[in-house]
MIVOZA-599763 format. One record per atom (N, C-alpha, C): atom name; z, x, y; residue number from 1. Coordinates in steps of 0.02 Angstrom, whole numbers, always signed. Each point is the difference from the previous one (the first is absolute). Example, Ala and Ser with C-alpha at 12.3 -4.5 7.8 and 13.67 -1.06 7.14 Angstrom:
% MIVOZA-599763
<atom->N&Z->+390&X->+660&Y->-284&n->1> .
<atom->CA&Z->+0&X->-45&Y->+59&n->1> .
<atom->C&Z->+0&X->+45&Y->+60&n->1> .
<atom->N&Z->-36&X->-18&Y->+53&n->2> .
<atom->CA&Z->+3&X->+42&Y->+59&n->2> .
<atom->C&Z->+37&X->-39&Y->+55&n->2> .
END
This chain:
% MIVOZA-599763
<atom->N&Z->-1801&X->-2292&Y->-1339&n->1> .
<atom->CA&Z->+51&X->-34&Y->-39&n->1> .
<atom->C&Z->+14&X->+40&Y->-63&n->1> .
<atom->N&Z->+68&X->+15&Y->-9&n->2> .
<atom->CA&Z->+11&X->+39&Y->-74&n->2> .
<atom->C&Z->+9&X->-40&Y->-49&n->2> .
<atom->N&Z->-30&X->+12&Y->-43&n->3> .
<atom->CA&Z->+4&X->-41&Y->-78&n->3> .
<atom->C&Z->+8&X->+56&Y->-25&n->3> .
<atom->N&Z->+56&X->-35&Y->-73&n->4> .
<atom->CA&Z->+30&X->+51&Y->-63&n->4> .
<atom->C&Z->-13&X->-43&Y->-55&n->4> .
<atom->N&Z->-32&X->+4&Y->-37&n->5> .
<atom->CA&Z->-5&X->-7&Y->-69&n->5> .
<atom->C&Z->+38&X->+24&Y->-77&n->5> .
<atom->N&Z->+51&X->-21&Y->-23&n->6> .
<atom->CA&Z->+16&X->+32&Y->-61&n->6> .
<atom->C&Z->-21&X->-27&Y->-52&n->6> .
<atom->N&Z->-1&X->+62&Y->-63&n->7> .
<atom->CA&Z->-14&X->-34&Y->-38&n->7> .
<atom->C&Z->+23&X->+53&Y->-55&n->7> .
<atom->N&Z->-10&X->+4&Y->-71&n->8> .
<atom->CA&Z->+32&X->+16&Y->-47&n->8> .
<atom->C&Z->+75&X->-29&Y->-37&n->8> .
<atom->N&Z->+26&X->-51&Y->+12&n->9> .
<atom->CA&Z->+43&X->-12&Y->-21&n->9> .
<atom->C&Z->+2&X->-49&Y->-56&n->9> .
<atom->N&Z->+30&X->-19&Y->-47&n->10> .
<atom->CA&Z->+9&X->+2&Y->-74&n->10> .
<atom->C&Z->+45&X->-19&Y->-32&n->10> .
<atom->N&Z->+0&X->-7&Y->-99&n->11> .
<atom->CA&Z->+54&X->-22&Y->-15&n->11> .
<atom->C&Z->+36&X->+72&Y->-33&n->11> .
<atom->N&Z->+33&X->+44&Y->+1&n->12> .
<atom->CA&Z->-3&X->+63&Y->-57&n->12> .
<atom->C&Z->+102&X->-22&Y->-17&n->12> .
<atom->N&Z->-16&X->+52&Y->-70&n->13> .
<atom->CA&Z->+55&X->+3&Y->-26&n->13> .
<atom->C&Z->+43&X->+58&Y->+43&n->13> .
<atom->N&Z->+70&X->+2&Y->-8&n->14> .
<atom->CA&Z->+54&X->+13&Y->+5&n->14> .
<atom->C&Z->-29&X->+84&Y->+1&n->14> .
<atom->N&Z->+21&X->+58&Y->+43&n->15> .
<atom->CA&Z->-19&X->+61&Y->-33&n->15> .
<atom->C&Z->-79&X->+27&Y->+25&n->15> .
<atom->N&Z->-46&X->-54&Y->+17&n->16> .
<atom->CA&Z->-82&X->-4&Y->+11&n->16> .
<atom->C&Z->+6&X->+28&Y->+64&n->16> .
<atom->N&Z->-50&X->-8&Y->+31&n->17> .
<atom->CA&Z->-32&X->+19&Y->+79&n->17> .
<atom->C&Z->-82&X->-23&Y->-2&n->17> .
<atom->N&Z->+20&X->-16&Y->+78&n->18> .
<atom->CA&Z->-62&X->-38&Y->+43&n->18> .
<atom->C&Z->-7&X->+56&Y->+54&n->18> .
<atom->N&Z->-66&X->-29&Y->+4&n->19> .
<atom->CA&Z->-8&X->+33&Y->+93&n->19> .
<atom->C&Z->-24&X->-71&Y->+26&n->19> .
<atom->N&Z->+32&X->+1&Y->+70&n->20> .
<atom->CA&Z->-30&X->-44&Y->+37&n->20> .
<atom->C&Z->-27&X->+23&Y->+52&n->20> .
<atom->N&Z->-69&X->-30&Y->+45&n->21> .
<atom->CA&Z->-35&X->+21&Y->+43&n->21> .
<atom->C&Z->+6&X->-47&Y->+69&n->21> .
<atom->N&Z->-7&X->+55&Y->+41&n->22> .
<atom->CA&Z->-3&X->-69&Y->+84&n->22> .
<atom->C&Z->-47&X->+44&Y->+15&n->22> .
<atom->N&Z->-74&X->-43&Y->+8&n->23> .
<atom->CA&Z->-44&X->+29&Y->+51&n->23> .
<atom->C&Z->-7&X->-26&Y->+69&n->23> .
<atom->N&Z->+23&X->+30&Y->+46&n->24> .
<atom->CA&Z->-14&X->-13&Y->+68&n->24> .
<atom->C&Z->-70&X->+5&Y->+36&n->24> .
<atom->N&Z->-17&X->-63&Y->+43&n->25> .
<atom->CA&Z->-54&X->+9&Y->+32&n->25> .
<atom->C&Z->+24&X->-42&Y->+100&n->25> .
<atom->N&Z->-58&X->+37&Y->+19&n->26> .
<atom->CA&Z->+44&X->-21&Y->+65&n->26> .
<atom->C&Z->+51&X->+55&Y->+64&n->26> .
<atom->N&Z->+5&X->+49&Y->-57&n->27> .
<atom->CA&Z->+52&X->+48&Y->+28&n->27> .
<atom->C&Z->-4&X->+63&Y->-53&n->27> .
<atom->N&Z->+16&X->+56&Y->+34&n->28> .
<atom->CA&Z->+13&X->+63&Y->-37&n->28> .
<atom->C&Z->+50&X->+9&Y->-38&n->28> .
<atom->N&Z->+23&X->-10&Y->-72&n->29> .
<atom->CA&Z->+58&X->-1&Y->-1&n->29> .
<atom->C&Z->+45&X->+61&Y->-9&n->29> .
<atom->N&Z->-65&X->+54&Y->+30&n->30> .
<atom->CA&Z->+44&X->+52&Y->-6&n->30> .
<atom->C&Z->+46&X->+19&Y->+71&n->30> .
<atom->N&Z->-24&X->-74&Y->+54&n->31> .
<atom->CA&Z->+47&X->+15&Y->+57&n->31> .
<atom->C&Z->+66&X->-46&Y->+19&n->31> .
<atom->N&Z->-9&X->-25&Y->-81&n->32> .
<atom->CA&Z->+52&X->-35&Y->-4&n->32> .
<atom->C&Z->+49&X->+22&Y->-51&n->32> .
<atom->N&Z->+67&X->-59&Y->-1&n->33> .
<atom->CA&Z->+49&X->+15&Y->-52&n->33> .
<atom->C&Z->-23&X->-45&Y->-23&n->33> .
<atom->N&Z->-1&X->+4&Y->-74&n->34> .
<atom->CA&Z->-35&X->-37&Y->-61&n->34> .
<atom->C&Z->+44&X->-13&Y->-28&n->34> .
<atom->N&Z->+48&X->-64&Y->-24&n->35> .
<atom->CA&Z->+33&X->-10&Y->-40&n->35> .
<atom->C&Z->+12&X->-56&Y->-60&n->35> .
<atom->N&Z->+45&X->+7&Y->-26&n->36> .
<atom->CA&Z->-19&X->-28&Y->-58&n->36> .
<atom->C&Z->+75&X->-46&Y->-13&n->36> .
<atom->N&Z->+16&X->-83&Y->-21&n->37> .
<atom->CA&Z->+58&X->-8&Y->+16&n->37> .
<atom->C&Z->-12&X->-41&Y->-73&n->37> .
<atom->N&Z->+79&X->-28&Y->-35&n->38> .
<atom->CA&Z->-26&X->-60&Y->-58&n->38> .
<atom->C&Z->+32&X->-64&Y->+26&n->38> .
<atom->N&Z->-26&X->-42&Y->-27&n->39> .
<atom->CA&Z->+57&X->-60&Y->+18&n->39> .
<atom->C&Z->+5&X->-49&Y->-67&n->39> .
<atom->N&Z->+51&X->+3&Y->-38&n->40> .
<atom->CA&Z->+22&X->-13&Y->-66&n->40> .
<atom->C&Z->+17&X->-69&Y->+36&n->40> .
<atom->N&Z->+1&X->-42&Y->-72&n->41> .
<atom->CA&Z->-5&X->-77&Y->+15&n->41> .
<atom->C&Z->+36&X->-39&Y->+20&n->41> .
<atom->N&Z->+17&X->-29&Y->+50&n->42> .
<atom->CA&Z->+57&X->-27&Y->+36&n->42> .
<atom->C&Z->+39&X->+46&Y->+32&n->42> .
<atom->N&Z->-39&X->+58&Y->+19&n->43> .
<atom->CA&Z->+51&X->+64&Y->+36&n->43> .
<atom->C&Z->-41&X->+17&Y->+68&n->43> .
<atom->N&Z->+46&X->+31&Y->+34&n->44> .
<atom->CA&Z->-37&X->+48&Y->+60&n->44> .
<atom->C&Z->-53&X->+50&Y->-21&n->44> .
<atom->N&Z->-28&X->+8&Y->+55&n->45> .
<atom->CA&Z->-47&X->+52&Y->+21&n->45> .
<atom->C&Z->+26&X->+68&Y->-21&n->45> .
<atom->N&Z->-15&X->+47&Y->-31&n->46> .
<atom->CA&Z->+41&X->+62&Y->+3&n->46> .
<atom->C&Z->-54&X->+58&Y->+11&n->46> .
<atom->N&Z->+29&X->+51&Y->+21&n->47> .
<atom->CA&Z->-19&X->+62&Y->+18&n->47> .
<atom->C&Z->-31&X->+38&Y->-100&n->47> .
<atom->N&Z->-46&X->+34&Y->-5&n->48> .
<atom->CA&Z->-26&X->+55&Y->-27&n->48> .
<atom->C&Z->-11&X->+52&Y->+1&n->48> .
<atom->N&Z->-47&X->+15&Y->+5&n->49> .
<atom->CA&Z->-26&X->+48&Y->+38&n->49> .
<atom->C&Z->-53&X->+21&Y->+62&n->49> .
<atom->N&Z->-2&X->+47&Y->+43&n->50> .
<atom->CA&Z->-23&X->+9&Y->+50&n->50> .
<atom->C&Z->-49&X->+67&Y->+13&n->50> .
<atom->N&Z->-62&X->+2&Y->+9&n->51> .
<atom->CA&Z->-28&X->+57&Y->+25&n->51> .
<atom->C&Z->-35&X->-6&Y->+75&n->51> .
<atom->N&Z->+45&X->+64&Y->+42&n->52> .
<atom->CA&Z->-14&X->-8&Y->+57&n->52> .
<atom->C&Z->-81&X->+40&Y->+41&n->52> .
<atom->N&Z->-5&X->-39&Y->+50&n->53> .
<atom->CA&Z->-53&X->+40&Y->+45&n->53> .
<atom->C&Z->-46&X->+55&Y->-54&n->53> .
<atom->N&Z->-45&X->+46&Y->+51&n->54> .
<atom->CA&Z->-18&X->+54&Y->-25&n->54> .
<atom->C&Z->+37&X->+66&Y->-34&n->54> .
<atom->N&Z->+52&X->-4&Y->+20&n->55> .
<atom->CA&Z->+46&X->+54&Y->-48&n->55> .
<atom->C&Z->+22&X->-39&Y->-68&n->55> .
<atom->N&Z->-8&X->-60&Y->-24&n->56> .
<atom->CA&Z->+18&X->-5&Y->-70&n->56> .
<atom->C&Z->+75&X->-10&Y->-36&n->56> .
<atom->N&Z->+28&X->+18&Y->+53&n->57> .
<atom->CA&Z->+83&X->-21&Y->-10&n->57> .
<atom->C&Z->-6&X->-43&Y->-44&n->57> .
<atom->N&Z->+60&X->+2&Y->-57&n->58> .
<atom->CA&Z->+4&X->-65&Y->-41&n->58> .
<atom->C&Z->+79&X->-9&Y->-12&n->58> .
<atom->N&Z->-5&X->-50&Y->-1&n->59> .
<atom->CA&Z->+95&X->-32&Y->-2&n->59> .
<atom->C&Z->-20&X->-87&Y->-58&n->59> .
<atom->N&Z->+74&X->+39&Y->-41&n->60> .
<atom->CA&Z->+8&X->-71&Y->-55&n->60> .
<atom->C&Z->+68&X->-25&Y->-5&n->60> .
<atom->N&Z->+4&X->-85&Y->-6&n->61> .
<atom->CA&Z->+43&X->-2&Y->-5&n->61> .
<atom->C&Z->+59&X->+26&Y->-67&n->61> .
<atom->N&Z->+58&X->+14&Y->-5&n->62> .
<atom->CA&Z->+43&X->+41&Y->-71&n->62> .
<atom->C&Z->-36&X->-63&Y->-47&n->62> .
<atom->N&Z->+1&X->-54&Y->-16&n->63> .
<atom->CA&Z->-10&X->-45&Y->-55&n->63> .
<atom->C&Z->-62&X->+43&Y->-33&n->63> .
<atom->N&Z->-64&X->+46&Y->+31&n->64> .
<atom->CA&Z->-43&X->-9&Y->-31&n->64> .
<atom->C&Z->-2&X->+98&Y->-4&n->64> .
<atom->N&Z->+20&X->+47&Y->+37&n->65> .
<atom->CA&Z->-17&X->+40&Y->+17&n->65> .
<atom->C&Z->+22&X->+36&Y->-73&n->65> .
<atom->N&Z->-75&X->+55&Y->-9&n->66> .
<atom->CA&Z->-11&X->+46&Y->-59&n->66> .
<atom->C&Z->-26&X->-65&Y->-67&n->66> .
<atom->N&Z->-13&X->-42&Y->+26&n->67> .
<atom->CA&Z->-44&X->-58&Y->-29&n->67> .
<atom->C&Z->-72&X->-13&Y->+14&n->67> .
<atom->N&Z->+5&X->+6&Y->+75&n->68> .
<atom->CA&Z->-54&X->-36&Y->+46&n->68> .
<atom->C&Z->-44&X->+49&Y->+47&n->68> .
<atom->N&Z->-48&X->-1&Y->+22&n->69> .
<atom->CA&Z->-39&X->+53&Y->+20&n->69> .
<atom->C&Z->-58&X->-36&Y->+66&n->69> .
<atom->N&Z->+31&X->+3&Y->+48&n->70> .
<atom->CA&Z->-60&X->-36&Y->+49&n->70> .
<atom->C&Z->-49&X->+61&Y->+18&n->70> .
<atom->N&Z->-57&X->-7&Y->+11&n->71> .
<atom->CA&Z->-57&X->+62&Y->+22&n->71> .
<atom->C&Z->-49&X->-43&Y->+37&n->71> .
<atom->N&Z->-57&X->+42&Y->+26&n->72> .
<atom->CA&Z->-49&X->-16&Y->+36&n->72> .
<atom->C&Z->-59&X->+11&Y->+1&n->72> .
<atom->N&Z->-38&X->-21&Y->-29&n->73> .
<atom->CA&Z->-93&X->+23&Y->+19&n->73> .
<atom->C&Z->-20&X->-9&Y->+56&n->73> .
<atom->N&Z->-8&X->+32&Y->+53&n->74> .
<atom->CA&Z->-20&X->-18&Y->+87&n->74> .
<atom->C&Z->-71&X->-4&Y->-38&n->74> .
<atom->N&Z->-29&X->+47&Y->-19&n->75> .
<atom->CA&Z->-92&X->-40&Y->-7&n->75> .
<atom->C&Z->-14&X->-63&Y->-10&n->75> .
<atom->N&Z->+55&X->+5&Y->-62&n->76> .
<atom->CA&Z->-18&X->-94&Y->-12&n->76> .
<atom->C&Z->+37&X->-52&Y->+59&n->76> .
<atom->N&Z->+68&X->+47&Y->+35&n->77> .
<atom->CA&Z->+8&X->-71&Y->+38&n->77> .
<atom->C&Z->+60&X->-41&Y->-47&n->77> .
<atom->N&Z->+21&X->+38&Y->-43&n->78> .
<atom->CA&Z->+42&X->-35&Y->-73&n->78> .
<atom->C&Z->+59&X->+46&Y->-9&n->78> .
<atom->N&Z->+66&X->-50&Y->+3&n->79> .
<atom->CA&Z->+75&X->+28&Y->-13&n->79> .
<atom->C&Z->-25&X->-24&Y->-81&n->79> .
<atom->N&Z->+58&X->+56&Y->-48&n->80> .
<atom->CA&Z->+38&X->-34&Y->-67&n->80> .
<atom->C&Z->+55&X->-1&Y->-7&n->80> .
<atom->N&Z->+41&X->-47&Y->-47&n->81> .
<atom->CA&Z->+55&X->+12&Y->-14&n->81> .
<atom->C&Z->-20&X->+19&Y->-89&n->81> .
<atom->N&Z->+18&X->+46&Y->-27&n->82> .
<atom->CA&Z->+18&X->-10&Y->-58&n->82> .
<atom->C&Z->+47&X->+7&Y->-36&n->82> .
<atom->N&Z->+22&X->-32&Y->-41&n->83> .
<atom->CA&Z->+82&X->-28&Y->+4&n->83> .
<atom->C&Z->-5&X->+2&Y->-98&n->83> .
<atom->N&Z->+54&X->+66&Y->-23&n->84> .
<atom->CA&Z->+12&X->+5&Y->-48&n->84> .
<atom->C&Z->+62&X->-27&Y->-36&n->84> .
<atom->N&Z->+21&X->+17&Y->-51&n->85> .
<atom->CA&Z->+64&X->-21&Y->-45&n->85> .
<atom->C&Z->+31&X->-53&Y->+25&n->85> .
<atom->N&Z->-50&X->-46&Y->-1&n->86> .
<atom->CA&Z->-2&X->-88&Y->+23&n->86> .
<atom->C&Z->+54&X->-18&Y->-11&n->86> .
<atom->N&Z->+55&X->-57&Y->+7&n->87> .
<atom->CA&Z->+61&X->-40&Y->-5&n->87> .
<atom->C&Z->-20&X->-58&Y->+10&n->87> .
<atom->N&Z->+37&X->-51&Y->-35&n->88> .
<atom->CA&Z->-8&X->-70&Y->+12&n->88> .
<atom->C&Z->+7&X->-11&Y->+64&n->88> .
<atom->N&Z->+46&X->+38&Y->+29&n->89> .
<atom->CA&Z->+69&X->-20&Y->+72&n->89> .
<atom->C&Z->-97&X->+28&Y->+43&n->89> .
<atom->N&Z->-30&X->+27&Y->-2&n->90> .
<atom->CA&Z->-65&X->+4&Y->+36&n->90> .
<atom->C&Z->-56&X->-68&Y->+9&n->90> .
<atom->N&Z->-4&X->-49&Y->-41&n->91> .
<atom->CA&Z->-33&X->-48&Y->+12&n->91> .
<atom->C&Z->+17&X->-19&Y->+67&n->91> .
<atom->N&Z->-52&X->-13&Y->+26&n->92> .
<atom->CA&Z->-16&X->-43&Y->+88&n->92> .
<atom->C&Z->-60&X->+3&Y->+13&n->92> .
<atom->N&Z->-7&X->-29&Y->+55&n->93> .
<atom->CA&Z->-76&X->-3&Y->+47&n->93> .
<atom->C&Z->+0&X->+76&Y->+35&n->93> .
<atom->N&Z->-28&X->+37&Y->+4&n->94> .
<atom->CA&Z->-20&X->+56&Y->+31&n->94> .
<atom->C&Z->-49&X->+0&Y->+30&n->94> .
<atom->N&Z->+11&X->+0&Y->+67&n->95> .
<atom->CA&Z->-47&X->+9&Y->+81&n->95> .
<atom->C&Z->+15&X->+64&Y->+33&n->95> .
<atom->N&Z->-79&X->+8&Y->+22&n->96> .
<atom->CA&Z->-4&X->+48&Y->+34&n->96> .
<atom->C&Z->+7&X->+3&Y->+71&n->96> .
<atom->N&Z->+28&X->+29&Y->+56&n->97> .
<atom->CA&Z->+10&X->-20&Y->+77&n->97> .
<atom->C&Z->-13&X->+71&Y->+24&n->97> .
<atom->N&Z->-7&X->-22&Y->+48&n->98> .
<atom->CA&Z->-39&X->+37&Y->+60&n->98> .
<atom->C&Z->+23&X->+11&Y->+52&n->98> .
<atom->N&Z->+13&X->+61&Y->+54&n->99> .
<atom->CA&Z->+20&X->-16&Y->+81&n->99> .
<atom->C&Z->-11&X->+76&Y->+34&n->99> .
<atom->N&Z->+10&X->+3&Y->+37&n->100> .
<atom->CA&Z->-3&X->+64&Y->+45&n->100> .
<atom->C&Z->+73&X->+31&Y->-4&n->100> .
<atom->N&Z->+43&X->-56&Y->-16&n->101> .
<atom->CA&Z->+66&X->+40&Y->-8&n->101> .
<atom->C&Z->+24&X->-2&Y->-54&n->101> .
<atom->N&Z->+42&X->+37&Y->-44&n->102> .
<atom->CA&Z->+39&X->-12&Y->-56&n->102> .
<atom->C&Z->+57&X->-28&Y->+9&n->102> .
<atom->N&Z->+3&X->-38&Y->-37&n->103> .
<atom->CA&Z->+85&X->-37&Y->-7&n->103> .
<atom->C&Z->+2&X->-38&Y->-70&n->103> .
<atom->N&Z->+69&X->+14&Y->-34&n->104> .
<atom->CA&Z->+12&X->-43&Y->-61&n->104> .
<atom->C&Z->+3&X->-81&Y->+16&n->104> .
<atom->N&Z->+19&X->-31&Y->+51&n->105> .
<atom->CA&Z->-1&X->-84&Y->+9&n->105> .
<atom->C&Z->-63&X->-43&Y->+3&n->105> .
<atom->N&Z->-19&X->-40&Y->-44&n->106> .
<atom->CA&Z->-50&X->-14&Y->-3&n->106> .
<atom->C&Z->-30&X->-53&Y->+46&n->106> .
<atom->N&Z->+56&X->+7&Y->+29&n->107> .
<atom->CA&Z->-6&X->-57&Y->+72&n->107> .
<atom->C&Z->-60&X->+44&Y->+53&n->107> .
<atom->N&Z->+0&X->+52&Y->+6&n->108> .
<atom->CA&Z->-23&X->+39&Y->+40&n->108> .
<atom->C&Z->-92&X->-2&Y->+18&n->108> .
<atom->N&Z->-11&X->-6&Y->-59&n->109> .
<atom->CA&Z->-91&X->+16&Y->-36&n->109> .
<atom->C&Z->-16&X->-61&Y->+17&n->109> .
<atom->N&Z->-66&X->+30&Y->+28&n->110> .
<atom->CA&Z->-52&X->-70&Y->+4&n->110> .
<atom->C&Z->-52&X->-23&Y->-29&n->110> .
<atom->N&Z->-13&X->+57&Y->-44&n->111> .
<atom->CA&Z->-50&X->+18&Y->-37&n->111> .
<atom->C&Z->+7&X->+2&Y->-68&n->111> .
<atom->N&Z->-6&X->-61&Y->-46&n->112> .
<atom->CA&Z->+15&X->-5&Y->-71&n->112> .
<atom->C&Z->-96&X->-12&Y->-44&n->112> .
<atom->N&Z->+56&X->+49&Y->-64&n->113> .
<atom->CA&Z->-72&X->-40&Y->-63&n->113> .
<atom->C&Z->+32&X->-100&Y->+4&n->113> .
<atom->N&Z->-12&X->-5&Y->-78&n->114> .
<atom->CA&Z->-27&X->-54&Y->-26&n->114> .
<atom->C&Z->+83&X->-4&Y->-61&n->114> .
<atom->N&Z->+7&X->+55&Y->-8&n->115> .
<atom->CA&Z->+39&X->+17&Y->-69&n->115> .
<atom->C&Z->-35&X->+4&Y->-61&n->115> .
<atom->N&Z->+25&X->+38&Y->-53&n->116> .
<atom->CA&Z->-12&X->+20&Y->-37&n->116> .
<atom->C&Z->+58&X->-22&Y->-69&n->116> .
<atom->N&Z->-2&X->-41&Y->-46&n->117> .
<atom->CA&Z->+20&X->-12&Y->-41&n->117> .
<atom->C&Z->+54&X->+59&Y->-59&n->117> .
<atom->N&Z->+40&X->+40&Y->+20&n->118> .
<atom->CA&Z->+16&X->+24&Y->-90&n->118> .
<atom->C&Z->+63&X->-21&Y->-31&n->118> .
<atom->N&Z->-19&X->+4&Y->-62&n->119> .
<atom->CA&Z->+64&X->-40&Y->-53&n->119> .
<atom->C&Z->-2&X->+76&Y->-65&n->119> .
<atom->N&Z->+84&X->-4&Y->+17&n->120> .
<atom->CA&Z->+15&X->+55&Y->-48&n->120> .
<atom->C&Z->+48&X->-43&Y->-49&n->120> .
<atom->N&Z->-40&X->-11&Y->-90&n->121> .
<atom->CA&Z->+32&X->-12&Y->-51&n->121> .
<atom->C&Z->+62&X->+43&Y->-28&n->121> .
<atom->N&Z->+57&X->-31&Y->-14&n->122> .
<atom->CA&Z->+22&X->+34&Y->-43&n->122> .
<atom->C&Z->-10&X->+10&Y->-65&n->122> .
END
């Protein structure tokens, strides 16, 4: 059974940066696509960012890209996102998902964290 855990998320000002963590157990997640989606309050699911399989591919969505930075520790078994020059328009729940395949729809994944809390002050 795959379980994802996140955690690091927070209240920071406007301009700040977090990292957030998903540790996977259950599965390799380096044979997976690891991704990362937000879902702002009363809104859809949305796409983030993505690091694929063993080659590491990474894809973001434009809202965040040259902001946001997904990577991977295979020892630990642990994706990050760390997500700089924060915006209000960034507050949401941030979950981590899981699958053998990549795809931006979050309909797809079967494999979710818990969410992860962040709030960006202005």
């Amino acid at each position: 059974q795959v379980q994802l855990v996140e955690s690091g998320g927070g209240l920071v000002q406007a301009g700040g940066s977090l990292r957030l963590s998903c540790a996977a157990s259950g599965c390799t997640s380096s044979s997976y696509a690891m991704v990362w989606f937000l879902q702002p309050p009363g809104k859809e699911r949305e796409f983030v960012a993505v690091i694929k399989w063993r080659g590491g591919t990474t894809d973001y969505a434009d809202s965040v890209k040259g902001r946001f930075a997904i990577s991977r520790d295979n020892a630990k078994n642990t994706v990050y996102l760390q997500m700089n020059s924060l915006k209000p328009e960034d507050t949401a729940v941030y979950y981590c998902a899981a699958d053998l395949s990549w795809s931006a729809d979050p309909g797809t994944y079967d494999y979710w964290g818990q969410g992860t809390q962040v709030t960006v002050s202005s």
